[in-house]
C-alpha positions as CSV (number, residue, x, y, z in Angstrom):
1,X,-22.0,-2.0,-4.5
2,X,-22.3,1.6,-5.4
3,X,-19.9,4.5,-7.5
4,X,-20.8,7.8,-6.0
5,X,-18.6,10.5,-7.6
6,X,-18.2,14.3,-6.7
7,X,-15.8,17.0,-7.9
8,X,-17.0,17.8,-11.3
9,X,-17.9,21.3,-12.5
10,X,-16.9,24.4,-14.6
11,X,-13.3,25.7,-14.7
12,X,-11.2,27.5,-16.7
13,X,-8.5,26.6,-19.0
14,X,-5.3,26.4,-16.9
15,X,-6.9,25.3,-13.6
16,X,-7.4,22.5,-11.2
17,X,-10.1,20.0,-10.1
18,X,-10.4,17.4,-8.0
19,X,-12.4,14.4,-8.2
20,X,-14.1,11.4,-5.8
21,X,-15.2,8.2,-6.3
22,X,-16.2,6.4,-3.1
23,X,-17.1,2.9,-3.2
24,X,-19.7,1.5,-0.4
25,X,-21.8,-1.4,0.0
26,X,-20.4,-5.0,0.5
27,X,-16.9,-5.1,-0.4
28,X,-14.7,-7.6,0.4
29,X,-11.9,-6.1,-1.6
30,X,-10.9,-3.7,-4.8
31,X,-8.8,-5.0,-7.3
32,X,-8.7,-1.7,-9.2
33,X,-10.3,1.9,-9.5
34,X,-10.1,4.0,-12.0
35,X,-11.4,7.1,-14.1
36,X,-12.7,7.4,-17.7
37,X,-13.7,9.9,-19.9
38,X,-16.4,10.8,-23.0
39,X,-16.7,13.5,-24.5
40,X,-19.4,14.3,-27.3
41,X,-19.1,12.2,-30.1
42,X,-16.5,10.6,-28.8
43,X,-15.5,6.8,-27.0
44,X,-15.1,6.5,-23.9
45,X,-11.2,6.4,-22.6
46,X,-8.9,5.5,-19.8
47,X,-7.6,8.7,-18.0
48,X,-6.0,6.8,-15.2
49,X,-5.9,3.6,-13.4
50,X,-4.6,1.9,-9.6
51,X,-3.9,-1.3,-8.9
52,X,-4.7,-2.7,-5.0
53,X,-1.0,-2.8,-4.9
54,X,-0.8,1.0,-6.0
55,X,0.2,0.7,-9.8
56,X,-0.7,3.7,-11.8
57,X,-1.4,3.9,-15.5
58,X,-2.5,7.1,-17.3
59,X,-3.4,7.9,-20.5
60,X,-1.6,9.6,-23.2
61,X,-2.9,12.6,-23.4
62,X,-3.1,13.5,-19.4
63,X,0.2,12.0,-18.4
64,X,2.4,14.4,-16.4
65,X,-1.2,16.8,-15.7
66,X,-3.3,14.3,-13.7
67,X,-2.7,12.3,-10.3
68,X,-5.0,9.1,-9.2
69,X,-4.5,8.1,-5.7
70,X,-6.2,6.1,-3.1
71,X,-7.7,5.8,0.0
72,X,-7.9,2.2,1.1
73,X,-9.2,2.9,4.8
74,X,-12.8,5.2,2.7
75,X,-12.8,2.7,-0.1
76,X,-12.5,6.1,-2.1
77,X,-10.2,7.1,-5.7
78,X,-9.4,10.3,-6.2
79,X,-8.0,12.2,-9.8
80,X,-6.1,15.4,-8.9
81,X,-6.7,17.6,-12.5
82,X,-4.0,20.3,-13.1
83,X,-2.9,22.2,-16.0
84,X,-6.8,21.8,-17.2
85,X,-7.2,22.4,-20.9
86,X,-10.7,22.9,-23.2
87,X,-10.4,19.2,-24.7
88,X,-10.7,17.9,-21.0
89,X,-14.1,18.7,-21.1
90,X,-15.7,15.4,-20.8
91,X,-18.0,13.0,-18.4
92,X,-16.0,11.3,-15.7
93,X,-17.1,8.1,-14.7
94,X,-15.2,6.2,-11.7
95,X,-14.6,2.4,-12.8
96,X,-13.5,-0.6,-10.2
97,X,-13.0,-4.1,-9.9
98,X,-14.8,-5.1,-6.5
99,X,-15.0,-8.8,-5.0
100,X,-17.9,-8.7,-3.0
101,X,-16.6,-12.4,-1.4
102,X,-13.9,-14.5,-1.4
103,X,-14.5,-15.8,-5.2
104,X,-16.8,-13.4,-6.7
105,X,-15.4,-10.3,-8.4
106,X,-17.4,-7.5,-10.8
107,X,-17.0,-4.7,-12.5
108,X,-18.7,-1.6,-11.9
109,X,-19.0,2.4,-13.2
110,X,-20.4,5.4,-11.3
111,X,-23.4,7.8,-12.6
112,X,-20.3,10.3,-14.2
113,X,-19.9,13.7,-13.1
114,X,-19.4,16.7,-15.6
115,X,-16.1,18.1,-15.7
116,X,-16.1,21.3,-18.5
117,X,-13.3,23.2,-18.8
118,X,-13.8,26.6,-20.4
119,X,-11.1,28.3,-23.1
């Protein structure tokens, strides 16, 4: 199973990005795909999570700015980033729960995609 993000880059303070994770490879089916972030010096966080079933959980301090949504059909999460401030500036690295078969279920990350967002 592969992570292959896209959508990162350089914006300013104030604007929008969107980013993709698509999932490929033998899948039998998610449990969960999500987003994370780190920043310099920093740990790595949640920025948003969804459930199979469609449950959403953000964190603090992008709740009410940022959107996760899925695509079953493409296997694929996306993070809709508005309202875009300097201390987003991060790596973003797409997180999911996959069961390859019936009984076997692991946990994988993408290769993170820059996201800077300038002042």
């Amino acid at each position: 199973v592969q992570l292959v993000e896209s959508g990162g880059g350089l914006v300013q303070a104030g604007g929008s990005l969107r980013l993709s994770c698509a999932a490929s490879g033998i899948i039998f089916s998610i449990n969960y795909m999500g987003w994370y972030r780190q920043a310099p010096g920093k740990q790595r966080e949640l920025v948003a999570h969804i459930t199979n079933g469609g449950s959403t959980n953000y964190g603090d301090s992008v709740k009410g700015r940022f959107t996760i949504s899925k695509d079953n059909a493409k296997n694929t999460v996306y993070l809709q980033m508005n309202s875009l401030k300097p201390e987003d500036t991060a790596v973003y690295y797409c997180n999911a729960d996959i069961a390859t078969t019936r009984t076997s279920d692991y946990n994988y990350w993408g290769q993170g995609t820059q996201v800077t967002v300038s002042s």
